[in-house]
DRENKEMAR-245417 format. One line per 2 residues: number of its first residue (from 1); their letters; for each residue y, z, x of C-alpha. Coordinates in steps of 0.05 Angstrom, whole numbers, padded with zeros to 5 digits. Layout:
REM DRENKEMAR-245417
NUM) a) Y,Z,X | ... .
***
This chain:
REM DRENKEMAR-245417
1) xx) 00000,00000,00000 | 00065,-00009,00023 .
3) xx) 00136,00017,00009 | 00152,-00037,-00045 .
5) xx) 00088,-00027,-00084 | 00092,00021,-00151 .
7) xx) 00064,00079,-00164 | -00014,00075,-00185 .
9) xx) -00025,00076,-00262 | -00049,00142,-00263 .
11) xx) -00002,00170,-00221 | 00053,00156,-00261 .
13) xx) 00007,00180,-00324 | -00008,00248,-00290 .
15) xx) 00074,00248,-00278 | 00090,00235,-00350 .
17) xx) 00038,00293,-00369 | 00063,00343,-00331 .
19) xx) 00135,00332,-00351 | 00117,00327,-00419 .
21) xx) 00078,00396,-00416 | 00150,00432,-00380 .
23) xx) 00185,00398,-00434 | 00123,00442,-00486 .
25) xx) 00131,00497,-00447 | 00211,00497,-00438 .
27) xx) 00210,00486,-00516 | 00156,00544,-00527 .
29) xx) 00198,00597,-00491 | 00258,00579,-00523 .
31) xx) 00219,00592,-00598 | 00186,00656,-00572 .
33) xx) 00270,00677,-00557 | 00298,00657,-00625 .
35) xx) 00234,00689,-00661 | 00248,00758,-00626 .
37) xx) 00326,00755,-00637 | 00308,00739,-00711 .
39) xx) 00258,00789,-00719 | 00292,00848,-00691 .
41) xx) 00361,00843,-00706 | 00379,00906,-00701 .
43) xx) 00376,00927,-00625 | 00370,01005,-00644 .
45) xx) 00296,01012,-00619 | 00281,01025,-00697 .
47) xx) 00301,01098,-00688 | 00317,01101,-00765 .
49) xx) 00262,01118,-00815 | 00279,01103,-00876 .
51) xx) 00226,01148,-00930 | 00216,01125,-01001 .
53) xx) 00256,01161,-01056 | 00197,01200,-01084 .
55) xx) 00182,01236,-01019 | 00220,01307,-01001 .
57) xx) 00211,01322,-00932 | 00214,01403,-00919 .
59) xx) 00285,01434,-00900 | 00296,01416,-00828 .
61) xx) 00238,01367,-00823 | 00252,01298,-00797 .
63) xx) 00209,01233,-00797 | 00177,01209,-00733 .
65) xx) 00130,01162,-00764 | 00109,01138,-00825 .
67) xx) 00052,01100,-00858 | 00021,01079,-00924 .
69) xx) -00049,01065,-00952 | -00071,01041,-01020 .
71) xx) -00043,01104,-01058 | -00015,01149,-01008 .
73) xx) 00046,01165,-00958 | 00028,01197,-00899 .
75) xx) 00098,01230,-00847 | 00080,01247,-00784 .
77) xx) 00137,01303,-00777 | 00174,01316,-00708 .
79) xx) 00137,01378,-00704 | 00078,01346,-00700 .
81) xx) 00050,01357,-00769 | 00025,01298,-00805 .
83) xx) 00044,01305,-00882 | -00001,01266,-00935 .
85) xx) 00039,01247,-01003 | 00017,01220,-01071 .
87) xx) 00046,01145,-01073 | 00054,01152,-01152 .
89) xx) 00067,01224,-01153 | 00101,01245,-01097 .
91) xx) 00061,01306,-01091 | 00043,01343,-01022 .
93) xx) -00031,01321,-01015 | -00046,01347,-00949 .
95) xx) -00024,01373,-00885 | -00049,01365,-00823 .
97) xx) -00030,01397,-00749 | -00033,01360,-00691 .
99) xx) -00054,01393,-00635 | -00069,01375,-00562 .
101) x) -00139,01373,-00524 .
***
């Protein structure tokens, strides 16, 4: 070969395929970016628990977690006690201490 001769055919098809997979991957990262901004708009770590209007914590008892099933609340308190509610009631079902090993 010599300096005026192209490229070989598939080395200008391997070219085209890894530019086209950048491009993929450029366009990829980019979509991962807008679905995180979109997602999490509020930047606050989501610090704020919000409970649902039937459920009255105890006096001086705040949220650290919370979780539903099919017909229950459950608050896991930030003194470690996890606090099981009625969904349709309300109602203190159970309580339950965490403790450590």
């Amino acid at each position: 070969m010599t300096e005026d001769d192209p490229d070989p055919l598939n080395l200008r098809v391997l070219r085209l395929l890894v530019t086209a997979l950048t491009v993929v991957m450029i366009v990829g990262l980019i979509t991962v970016v807008i679905v995180f901004v979109t997602r999490f708009p509020n930047g606050d770590g989501g610090t704020t628990l919000s409970l649902p209007s039937q459920i009255e914590l105890p006096a001086g008892v705040t949220a650290d977690a919370i979780t539903m099933g099919a017909d229950w609340y459950a608050v896991v308190t930030d003194d470690q006690i996890i606090l099981i509610y009625d969904r349709n009631t309300g109602a203190l079902r159970q309580s339950v201490e965490i403790t450590g090993n």
